[in-house]
N, C-alpha and C positions, 0 to 999 in steps of 0.2 A: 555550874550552880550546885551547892551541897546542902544539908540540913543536919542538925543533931541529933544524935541518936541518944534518947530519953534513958535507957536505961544507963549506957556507959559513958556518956559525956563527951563522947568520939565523933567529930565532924564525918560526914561518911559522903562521900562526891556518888552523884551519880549522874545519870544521861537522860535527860529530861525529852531529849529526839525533838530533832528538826522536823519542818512538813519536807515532804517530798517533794516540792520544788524548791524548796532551797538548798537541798541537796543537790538535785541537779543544777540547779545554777552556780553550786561551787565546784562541781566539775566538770563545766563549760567553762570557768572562769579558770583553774586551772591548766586545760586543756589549751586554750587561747595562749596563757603565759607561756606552757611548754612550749608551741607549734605556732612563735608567732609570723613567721612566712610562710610555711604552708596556708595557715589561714588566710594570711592576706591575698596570695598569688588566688586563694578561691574565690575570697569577694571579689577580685576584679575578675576573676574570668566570669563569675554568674553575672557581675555588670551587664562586662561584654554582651551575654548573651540575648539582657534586657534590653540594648541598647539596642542592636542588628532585630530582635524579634519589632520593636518598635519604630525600626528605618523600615523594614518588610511593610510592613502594615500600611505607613506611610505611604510609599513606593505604590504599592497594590493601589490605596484609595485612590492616587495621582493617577495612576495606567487608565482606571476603572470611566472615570470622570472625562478623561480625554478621550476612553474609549466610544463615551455616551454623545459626545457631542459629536464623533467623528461619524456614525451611527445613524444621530439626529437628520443629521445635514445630507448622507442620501440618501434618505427614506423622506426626505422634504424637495431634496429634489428630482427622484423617481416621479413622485404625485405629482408632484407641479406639472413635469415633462408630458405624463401618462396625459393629464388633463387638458393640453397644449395641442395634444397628438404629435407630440414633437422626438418620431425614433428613435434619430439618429443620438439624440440626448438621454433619450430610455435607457436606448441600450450600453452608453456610457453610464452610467447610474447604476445599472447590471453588472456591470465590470468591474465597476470602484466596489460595489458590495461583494462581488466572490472573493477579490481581491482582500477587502476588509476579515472576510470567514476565512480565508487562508493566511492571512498576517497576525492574527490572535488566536488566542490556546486557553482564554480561561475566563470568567465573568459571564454576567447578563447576557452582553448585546454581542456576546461572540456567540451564544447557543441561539440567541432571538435571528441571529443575520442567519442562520439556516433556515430557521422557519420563515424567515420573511423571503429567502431566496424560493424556496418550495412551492410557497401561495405564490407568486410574482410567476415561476412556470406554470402554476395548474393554473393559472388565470388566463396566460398565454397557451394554453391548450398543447405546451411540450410537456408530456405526462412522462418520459425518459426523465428527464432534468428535474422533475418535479418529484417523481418518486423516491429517486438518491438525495436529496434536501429535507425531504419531508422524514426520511426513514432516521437519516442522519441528527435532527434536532430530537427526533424521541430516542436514541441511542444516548446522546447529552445530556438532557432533562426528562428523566422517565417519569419522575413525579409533577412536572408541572403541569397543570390544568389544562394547557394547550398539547400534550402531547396526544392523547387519547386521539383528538381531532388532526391533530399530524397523520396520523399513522391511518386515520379512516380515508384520509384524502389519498395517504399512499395507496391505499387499496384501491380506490377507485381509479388511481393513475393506471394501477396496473391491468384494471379489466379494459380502461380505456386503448390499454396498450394491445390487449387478448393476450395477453398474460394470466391467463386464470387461477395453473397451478400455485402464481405469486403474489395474487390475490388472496385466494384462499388462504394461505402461510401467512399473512398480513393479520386477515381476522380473527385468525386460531390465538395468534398473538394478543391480539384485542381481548377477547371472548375471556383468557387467563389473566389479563392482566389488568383489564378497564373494566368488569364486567358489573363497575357501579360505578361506575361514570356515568356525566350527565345524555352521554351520546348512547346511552348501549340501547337503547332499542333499536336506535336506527341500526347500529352494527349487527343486531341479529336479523332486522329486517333487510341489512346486506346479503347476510350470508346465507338467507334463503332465498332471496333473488339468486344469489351466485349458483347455489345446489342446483337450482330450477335450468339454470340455463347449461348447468352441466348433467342435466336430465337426470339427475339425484332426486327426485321425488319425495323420497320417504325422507330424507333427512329436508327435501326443502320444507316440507310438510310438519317437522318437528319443530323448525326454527318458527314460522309463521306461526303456528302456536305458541307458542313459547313469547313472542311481542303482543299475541291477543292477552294470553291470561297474565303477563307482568307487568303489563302496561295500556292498561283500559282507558285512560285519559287520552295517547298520543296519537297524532296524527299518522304515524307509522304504523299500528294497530288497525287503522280504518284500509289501508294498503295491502296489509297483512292479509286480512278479512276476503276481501277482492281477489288477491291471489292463490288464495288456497280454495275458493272457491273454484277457480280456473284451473284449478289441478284436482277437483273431483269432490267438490262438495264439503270440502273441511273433513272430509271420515279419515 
């Protein structure tokens, strides 16, 4: 585009400037003309890549679904068994589920078949078998709601066990990691039980306070209260 120049009647061209993308889309357009197999072999390998990320995904949903129903089915028929009193099918039920936890690597109901294994031992009163499941699902799911409560029941497998030192390494765990979870007073009010029974005094004495003044509503505070009494008066 040009205009004349008033004083000498001389057309005079000049560059009125594109916007900035139209610049760039002429040298993308360019570009394209130059390199048109490079470009192409690129569309299709990003295809590619869209295609195999969206088989993946697939694949996972497919695994995930059969995982759930496979899942389903013995943990409906553990209960049924349990409630029959029927062992020898229990303990088959038990089997297909470690078996289920050893044959998956990823999803829900691979991290849930620990903790279902864990509770399923500390129900059954083998606090070895129950501690290794229990500790195992909160290694898995640290963040999930039920781990705090894993890891309380591992403690308790393990005093059941008189395992105390692996007790206590349980709650220290707890105390750092849950210590506002919906469980932690009972966990403090464990771990002054535990001091107490390891003739720790002063620290069981710490932790019992500590469930009176942070937790005045709880029925673990009225316990708390009781025991530190029994070790000299609450002073």
């Amino acid at each position: 585009m040009g205009r004349i120049n008033v004083g000498t009647g001389v057309r005079k061209d000049i560059d009125i400037g594109s916007s900035f993308t139209e610049k760039f889309l002429v040298v993308i357009k360019e570009f394209v003309m130059a390199n048109r197999k490079a470009v192409l072999y690129g569309l299709i390998g990003l295809l590619v890549v869209i295609i195999l990320a969206m088989s993946g995904i697939v694949y996972l949903d497919r695994v995930n679904e059969d995982n759930l129903v496979k899942f389903e089915k013995i943990m409906t028929s553990y209960m049924e068994q349990s409630a029959r009193g029927n062992l020898d099918e229990k303990k088959r039920a038990i089997s297909e589920l470690k078996a289920f936890a050893d044959s998956t690597s990823f999803g829900a109901t691979h991290k849930l078949s620990f903790y279902a294994l864990g509770n399923i031992y500390y129900a059954e009163k083998m606090y070895g078998e129950a501690g290794i499941y229990l500790i195992k699902f909160a290694d898995k799911a640290p963040s999930s709601v039920f781990a705090p409560m894993s890891l309380l029941k591992a403690a308790i497998s393990a005093e059941q066990r008189g395992d105390l030192k692996s007790a206590m390494g349980i709650y220290n765990r707890l105390e750092e990691d849950y210590s506002d979870s919906f469980i932690s007073d009972q966990i403090y009010y464990n771990m002054g039980r535990l001091y107490a029974a390891k003739k720790d005094v002063f620290n069981a004495k710490k932790y019992y306070h500590k469930v009176i003044a942070a937790y005045p509503g709880s029925l673990f505070m009225e316990k708390a209260k009781r025991r530190l009494f029994l070790l000299g008066g609450g002073k």
